[in-house]
N, C-alpha and C positions, 0 to 999 in steps of 0.2 A: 579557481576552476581547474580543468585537468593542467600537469607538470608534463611533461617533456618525457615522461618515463613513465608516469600512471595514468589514469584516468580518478579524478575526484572533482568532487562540487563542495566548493566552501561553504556555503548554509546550503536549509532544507530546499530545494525546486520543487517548484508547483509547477508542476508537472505530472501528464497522466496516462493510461493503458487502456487500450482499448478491450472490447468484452471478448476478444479473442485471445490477446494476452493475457488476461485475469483468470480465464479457464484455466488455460498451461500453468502459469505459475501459481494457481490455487489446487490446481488438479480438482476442477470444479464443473459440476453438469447444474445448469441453472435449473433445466428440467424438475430438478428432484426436489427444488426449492422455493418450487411455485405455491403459491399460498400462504409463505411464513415470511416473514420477518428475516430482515439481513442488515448489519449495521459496516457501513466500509469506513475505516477510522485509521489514518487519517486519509480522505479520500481524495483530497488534492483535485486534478485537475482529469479526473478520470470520467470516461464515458458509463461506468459498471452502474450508478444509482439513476441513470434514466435510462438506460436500455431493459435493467432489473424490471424498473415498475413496468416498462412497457410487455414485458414478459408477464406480468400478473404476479410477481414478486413485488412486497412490501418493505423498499429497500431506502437507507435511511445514508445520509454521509456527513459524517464532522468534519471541520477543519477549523484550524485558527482562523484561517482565511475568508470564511465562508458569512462576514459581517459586513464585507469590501462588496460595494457597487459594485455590480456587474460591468460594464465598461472596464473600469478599472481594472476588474481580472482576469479580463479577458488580456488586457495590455500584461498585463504582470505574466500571464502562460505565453502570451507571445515573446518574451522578454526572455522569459526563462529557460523555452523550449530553445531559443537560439544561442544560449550561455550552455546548455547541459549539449546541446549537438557542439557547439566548437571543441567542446574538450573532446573527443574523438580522435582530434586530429592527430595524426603520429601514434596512437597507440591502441589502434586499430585491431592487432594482434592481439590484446589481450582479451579479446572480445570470441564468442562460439556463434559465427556467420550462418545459421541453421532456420530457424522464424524470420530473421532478419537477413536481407539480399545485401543490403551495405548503411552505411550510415544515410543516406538518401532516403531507404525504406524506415528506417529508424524516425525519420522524423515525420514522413507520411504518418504513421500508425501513430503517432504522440498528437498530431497535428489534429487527425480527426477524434483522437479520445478529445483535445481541448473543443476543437467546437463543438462536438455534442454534448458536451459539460458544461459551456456558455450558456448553449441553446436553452437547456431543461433548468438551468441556474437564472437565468434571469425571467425564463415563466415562472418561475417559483421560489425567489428573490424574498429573504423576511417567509417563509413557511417551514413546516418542520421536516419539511424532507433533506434541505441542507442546514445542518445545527451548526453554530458557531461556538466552540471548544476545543480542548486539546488535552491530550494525556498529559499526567497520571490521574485526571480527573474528570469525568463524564458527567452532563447532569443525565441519567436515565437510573429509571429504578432496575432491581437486580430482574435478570430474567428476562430485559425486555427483548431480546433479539434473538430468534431462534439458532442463529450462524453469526460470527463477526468476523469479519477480514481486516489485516493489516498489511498493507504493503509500504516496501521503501523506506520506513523511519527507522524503527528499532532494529538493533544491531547493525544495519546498515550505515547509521550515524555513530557508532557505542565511543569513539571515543570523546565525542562532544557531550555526548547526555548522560554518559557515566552509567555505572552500575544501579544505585540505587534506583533513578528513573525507571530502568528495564524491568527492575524487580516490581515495582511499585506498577507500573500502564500493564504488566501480564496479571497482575491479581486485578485490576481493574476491568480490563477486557474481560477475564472469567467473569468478572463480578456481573457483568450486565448481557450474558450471555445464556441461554439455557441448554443448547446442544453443543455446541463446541466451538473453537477460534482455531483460525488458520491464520499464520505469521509468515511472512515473506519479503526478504530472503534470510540469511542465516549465517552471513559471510558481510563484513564491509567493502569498502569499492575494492579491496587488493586483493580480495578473494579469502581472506583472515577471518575465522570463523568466530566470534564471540567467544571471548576463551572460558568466561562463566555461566554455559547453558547449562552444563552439567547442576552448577549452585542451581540457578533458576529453576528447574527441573524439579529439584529437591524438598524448593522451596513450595512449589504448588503443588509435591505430594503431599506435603505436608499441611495446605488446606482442601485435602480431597480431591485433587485435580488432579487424572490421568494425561499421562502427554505423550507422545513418540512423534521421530522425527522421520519425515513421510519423503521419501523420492519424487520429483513433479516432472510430468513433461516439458518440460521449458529448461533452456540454459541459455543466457545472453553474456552474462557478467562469467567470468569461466569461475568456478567453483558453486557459484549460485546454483543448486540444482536439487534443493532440500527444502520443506517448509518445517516446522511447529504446528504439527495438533494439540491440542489441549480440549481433550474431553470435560464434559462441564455433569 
């Protein structure tokens, strides 16, 4: 968990954002998205795929996790939200106190993305609104999602899941995608930006895929303040 002098989480947290953070950090108006299709990958322990559908949005969420008894995951986000809040501690400073009032608020808004993530997860526990998978491979055929979001794994993890992975989950989100992907954030926990988006970039013009890197209202993580579009 967090050092003494950073803030980091030794594996992935399940962990999740509520639909007021998903705006900011998606720079996203759910309004405009009503009617279509939305795939949140990996969607972890976020409120975004039951508030979507409640919105008239056809909103869909992967996750490794998403095969685990509800009970169970519900303990496992209780478990996690209190491992990713201790690392706070002491390095406080490296944080942009702006959406967030203090680490207190921090866990409030984590807290109720996880219960409404429970809630809508275990009415619909085994159904295809939450799929159990994980990048670099989706079962969905090409096209099925008119918008796809990522948040918190890619490049935020890059020096555990390495290059080729990145390369491989961004042609894959394209792939199942028909209007475009929004990637967030674009910096790992030190604020270090993925030193190979430039390559990545290159590489999906290279199968037709427009991309630019978009400014978001949201900063928590300081440098964090960038997503990935990727036009489809």
């Amino acid at each position: 968990m967090g050092s003494s002098d950073r803030y980091a989480i030794d594996d992935v947290a399940f962990i999740g954002r509520t639909v007021a953070e998903y705006g900011r950090m998606f720079d996203l108006d759910l309004a405009a998205w009503e009617g279509k299709s939305v795939l949140d990958c990996p969607g972890g322990a976020c409120a975004f795929v039951a508030e979507a559908n409640a919105r008239g949005i056809d909103a869909v969420g992967v996750d490794m996790l998403y095969d685990t008894p509800p009970e169970e995951l519900r303990a496992r986000c209780e478990a996690d939200i209190d491992t990713a809040i201790a690392g706070f501690e002491g390095v406080e400073d490296q944080f942009v106190w702006e959406f967030y009032d203090d680490v207190a608020d921090v866990r409030t808004h984590w807290t109720a993305a996880a219960e409404r993530f429970v809630a809508d997860y275990a009415d619909r526990f085994d159904t295809d609104r939450y799929v159990a998978a994980r990048l670099p491979d989706l079962p969905f055929a090409a096209d099925s999602f008119s918008l796809v979001l990522s948040a918190h794994l890619l490049f935020l993890y890059m020096d555990e899941l390495g290059d080729e992975f990145h390369e491989r989950s961004l042609l894959e989100l394209a792939r199942v995608a028909s209007e475009e992907v929004r990637i967030y954030p674009l910096v790992r926990f030190d604020g270090k930006r993925y030193p190979r988006l430039d390559d990545l970039r290159a590489t999906l013009a290279d199968e037709g895929y427009e991309t630019e890197i978009r400014s978001v209202p949201f900063e928590f993580q300081r440098g964090a303040d960038e997503l990935l579009r990727i036009d489809v």
